[in-house]
DSSP file (Angstrom, degrees, kcal/mol; ACC not computed):
  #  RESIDUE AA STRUCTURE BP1 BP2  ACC     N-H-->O    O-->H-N    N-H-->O    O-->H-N    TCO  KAPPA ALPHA  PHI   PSI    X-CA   Y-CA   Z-CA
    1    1 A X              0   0    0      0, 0.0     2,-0.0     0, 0.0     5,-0.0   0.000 360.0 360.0 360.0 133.8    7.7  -26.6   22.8
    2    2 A X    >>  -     0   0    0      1,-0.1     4,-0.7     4,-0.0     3,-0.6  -0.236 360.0-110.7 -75.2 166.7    6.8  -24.8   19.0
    3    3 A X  H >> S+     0   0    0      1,-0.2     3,-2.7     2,-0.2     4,-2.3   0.951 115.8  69.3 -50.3 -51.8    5.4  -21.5   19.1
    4    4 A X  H 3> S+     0   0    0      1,-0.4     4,-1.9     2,-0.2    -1,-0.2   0.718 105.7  37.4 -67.0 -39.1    2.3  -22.8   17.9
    5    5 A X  H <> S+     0   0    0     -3,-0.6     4,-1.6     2,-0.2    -1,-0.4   0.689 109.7  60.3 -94.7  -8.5    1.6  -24.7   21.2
    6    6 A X  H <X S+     0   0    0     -3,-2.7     4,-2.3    -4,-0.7    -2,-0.2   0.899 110.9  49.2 -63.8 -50.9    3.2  -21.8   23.5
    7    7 A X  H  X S+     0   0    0     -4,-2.3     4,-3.3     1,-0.2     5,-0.3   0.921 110.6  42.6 -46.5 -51.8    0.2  -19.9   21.8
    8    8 A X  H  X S+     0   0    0     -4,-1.9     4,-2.7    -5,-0.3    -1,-0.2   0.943 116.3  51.7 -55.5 -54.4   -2.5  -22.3   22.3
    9    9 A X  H  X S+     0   0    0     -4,-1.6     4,-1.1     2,-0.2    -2,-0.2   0.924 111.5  54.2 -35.3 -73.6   -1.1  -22.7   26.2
   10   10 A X  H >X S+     0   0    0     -4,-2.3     4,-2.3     1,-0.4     3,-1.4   0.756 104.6  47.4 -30.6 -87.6   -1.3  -19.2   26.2
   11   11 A X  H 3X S+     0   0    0     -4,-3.3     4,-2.5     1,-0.2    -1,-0.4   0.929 112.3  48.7 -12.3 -73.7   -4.7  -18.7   25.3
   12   12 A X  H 3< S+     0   0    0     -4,-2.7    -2,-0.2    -5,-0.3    -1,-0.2   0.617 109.2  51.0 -87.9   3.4   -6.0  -21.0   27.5
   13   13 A X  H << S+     0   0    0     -3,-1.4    -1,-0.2    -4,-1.1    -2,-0.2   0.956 132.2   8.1 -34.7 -84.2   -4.2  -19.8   30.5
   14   14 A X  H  < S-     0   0    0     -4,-2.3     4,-0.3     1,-0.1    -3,-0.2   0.798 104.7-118.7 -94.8 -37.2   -5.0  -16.3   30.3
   15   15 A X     X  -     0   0    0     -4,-2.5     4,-2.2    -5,-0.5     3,-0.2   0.001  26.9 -84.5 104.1 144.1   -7.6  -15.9   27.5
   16   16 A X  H >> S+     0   0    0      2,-0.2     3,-1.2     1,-0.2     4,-1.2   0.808 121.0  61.5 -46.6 -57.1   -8.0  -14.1   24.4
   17   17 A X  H 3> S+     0   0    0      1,-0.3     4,-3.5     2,-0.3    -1,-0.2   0.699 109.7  41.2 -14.5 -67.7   -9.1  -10.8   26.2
   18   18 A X  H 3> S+     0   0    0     -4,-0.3     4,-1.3    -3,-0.2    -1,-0.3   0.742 105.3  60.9 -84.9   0.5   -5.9  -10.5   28.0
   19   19 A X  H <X S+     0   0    0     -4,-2.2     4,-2.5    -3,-1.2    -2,-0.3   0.919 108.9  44.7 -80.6 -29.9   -3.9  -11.5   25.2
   20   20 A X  H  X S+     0   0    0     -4,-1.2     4,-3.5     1,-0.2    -2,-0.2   0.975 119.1  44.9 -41.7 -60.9   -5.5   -8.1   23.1
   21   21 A X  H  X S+     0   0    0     -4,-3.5     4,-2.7     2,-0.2    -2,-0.2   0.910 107.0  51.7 -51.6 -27.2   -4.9   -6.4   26.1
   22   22 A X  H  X S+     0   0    0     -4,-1.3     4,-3.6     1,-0.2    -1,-0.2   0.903 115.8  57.3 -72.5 -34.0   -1.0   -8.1   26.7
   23   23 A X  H  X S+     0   0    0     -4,-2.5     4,-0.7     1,-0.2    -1,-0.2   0.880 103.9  43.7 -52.9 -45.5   -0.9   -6.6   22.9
   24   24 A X  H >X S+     0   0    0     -4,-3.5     4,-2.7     2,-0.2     3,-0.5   0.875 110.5  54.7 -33.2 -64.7   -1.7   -3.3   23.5
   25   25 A X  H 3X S+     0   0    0     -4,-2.7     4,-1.6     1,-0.3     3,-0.4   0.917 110.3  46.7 -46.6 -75.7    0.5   -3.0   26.3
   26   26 A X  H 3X S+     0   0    0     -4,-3.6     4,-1.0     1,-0.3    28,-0.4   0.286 105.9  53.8 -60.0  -6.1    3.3   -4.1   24.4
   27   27 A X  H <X S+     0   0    0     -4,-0.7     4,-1.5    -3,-0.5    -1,-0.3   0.893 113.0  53.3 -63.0 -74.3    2.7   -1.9   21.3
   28   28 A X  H  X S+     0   0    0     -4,-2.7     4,-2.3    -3,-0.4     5,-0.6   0.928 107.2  49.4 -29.5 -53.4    2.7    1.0   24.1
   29   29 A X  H >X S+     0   0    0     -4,-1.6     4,-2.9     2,-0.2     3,-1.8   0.926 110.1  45.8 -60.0 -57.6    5.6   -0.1   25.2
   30   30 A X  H >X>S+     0   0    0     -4,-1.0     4,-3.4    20,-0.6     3,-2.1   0.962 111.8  57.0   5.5-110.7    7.3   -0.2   21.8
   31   31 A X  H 3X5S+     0   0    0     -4,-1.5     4,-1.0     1,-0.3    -1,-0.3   0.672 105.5  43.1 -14.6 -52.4    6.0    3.2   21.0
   32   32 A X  H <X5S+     0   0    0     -4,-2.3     4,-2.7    -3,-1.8    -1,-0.3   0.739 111.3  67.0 -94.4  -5.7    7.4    5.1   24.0
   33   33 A X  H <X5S+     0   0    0     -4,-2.9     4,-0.8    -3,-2.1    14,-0.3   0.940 105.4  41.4 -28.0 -49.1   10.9    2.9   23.1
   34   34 A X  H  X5S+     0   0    0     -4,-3.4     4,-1.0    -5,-0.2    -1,-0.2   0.754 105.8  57.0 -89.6 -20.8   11.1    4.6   20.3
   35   35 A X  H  X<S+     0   0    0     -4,-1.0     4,-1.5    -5,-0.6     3,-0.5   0.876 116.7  48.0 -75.2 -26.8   10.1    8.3   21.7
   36   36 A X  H  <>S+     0   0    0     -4,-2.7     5,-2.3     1,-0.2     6,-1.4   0.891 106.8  48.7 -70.8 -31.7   13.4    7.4   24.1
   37   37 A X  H  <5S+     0   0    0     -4,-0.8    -1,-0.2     1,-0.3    -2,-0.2   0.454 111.4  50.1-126.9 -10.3   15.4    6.4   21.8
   38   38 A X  H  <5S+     0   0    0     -4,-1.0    -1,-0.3    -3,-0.5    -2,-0.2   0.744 113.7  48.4 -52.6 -57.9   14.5    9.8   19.5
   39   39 A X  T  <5S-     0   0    0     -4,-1.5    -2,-0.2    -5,-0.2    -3,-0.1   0.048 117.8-112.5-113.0  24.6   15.2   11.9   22.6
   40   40 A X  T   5S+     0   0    0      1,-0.1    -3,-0.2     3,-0.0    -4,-0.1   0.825  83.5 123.8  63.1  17.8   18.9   10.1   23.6
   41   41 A X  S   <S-     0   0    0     -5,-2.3    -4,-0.2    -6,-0.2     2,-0.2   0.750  80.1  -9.2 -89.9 -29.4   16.9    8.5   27.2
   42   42 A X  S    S-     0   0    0     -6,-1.4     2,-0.2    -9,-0.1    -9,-0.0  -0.759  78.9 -80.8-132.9-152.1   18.0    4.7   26.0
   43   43 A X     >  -     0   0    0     -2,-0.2     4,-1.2    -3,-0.0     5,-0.2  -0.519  34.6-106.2-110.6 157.7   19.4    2.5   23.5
   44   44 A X  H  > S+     0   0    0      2,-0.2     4,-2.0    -2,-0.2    -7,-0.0   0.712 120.2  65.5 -60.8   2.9   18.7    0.7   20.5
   45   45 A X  H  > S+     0   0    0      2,-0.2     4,-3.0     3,-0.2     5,-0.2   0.952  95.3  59.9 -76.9 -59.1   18.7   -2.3   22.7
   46   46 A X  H >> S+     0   0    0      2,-0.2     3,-1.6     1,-0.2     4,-1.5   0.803 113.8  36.8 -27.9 -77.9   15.5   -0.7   24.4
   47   47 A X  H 3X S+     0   0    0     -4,-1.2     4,-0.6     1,-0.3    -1,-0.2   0.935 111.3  59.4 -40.5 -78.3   13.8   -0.9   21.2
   48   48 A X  H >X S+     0   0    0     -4,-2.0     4,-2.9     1,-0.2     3,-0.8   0.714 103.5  47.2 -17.4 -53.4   15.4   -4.0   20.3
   49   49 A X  H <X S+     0   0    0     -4,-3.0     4,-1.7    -3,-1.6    -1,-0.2   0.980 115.6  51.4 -84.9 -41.9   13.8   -6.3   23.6
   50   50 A X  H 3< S+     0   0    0     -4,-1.5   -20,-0.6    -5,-0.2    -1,-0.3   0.323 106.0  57.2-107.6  35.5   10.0   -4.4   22.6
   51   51 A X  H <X>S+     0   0    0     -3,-0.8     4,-1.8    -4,-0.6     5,-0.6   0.657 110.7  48.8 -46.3 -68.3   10.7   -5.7   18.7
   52   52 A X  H  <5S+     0   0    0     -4,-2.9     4,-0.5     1,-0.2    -2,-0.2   0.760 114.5  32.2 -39.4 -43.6   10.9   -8.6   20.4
   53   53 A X  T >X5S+     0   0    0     -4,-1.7     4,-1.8     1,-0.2     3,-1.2   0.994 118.7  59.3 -62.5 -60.5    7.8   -8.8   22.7
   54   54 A X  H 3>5S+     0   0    0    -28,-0.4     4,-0.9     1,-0.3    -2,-0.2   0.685 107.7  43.8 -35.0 -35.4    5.9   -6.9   19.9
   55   55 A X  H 3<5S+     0   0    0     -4,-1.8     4,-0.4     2,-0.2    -1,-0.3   0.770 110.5  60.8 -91.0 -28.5    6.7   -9.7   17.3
   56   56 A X  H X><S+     0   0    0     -3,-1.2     4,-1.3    -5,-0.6     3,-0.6   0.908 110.9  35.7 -82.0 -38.2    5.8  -12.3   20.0
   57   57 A X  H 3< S+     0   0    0     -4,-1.8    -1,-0.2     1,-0.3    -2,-0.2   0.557 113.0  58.4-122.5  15.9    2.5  -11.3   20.4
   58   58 A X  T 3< S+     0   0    0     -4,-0.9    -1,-0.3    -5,-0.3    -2,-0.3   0.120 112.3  54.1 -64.2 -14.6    2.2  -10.2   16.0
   59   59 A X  T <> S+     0   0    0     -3,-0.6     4,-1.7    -4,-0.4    -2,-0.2   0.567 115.1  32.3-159.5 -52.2    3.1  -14.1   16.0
   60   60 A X  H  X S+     0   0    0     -4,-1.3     4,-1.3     1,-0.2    -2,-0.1   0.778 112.2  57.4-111.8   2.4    0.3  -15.1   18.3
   61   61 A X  H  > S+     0   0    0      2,-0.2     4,-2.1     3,-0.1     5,-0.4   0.851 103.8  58.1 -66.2 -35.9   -2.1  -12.8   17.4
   62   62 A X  H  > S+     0   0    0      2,-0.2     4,-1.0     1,-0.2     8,-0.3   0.837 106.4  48.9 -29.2 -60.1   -1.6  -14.2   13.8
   63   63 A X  H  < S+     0   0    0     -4,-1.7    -1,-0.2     1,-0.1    -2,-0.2   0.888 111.6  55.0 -76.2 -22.6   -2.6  -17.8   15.2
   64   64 A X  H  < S+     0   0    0     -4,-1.3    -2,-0.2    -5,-0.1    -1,-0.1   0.969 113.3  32.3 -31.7 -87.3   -5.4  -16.2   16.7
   65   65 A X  H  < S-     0   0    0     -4,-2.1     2,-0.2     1,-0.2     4,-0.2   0.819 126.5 -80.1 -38.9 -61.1   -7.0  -14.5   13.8
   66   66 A X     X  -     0   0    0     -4,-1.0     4,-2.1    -5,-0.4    -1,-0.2  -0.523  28.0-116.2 142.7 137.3   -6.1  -17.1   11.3
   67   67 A X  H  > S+     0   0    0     -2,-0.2     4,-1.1     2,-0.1    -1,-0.1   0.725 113.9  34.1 -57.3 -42.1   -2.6  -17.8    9.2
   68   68 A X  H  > S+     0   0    0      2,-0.2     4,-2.4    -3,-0.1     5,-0.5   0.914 107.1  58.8 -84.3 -58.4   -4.2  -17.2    6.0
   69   69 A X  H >> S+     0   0    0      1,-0.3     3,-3.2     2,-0.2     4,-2.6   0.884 113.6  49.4 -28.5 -67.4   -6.7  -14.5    6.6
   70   70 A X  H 3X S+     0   0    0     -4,-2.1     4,-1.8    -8,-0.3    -1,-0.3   0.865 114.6  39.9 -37.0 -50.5   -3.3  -12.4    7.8
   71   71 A X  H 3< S+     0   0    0     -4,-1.1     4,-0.4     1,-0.2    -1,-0.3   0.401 104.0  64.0 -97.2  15.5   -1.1  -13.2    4.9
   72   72 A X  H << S+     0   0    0     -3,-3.2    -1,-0.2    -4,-2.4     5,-0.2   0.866 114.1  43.3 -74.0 -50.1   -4.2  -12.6    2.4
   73   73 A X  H >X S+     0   0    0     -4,-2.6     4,-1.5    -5,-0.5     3,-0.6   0.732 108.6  53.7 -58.4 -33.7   -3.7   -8.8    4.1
   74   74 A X  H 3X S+     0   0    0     -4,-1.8     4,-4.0    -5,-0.3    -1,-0.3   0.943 109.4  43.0 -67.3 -53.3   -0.5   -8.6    4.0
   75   75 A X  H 34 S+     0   0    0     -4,-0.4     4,-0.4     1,-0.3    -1,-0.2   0.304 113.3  57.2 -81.4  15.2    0.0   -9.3    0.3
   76   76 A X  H <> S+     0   0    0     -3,-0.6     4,-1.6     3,-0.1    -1,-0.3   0.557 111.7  42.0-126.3 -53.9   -3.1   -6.9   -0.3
   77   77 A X  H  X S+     0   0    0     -4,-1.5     4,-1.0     2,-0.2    -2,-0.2   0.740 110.8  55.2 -77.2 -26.9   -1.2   -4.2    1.4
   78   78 A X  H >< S+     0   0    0     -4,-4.0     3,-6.4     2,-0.2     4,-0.3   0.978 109.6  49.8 -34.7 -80.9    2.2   -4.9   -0.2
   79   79 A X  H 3> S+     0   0    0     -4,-0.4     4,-2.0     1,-0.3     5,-0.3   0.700 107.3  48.5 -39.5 -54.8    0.7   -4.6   -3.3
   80   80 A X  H 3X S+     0   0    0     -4,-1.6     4,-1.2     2,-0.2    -1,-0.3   0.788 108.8  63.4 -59.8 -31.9   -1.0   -1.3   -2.6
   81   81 A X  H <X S+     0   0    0     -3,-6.4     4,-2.2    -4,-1.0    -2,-0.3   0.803 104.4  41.1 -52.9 -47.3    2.5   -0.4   -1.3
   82   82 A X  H  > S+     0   0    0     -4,-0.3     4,-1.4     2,-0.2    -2,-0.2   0.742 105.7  62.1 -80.8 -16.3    4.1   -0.7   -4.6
   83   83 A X  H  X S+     0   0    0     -4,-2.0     4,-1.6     2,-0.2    -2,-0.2   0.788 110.8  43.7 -69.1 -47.3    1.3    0.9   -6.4
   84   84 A X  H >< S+     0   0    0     -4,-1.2     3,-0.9    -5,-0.3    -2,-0.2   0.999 110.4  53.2 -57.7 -54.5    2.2    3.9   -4.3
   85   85 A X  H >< S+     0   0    0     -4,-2.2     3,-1.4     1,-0.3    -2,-0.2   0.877 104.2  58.2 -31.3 -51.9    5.8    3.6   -4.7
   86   86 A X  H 3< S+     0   0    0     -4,-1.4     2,-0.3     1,-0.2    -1,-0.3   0.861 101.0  58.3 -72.9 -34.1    5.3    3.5   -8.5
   87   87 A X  T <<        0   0    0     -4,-1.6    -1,-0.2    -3,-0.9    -2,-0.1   0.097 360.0 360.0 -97.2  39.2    3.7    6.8   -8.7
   88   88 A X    <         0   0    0     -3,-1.4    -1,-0.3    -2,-0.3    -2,-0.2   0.026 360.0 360.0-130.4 360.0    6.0    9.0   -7.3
């Protein structure tokens, strides 16, 4: 099965709701990864498995929202990125 129909499953499993919430969570999680992994309590692995989740559910928040809408934002925020870059 492609992502694309894991998402859709997904959805209509649990519901959009909890997949913002599933997001959250896993952003938290992320987040205190990386405060362990600052302060020697894990590994980069730790990090590493909530990249993973984190990306999973960047991936289906994406199909959510919409494929273009995202990568209109993205390239709007590059752009604004190198414009900083260049003036330093």
């Amino acid at each position: 099965m492609n992502r694309i129909d894991l998402y859709k499953k997904t959805v209509e499993k649990w519901g959009e709701e909890a997949q913002y919430d599933q997001a959250i969570e896993e952003c938290a999680e992320l987040i205190t990864a990386l405060q362990h992994l600052k302060r020697k309590k894990n590994d980069r692995q730790a990090v590493i498995d909530e990249l993973a989740d984190v990306t999973l559910m960047l991936g289906q928040l994406t199909w959510m929202f919409g494929e273009n809408q995202v990568q209109q934002a993205i390239g709007f925020k590059l752009k604004k990125l190198s414009i900083l870059l260049e003036e330093e």
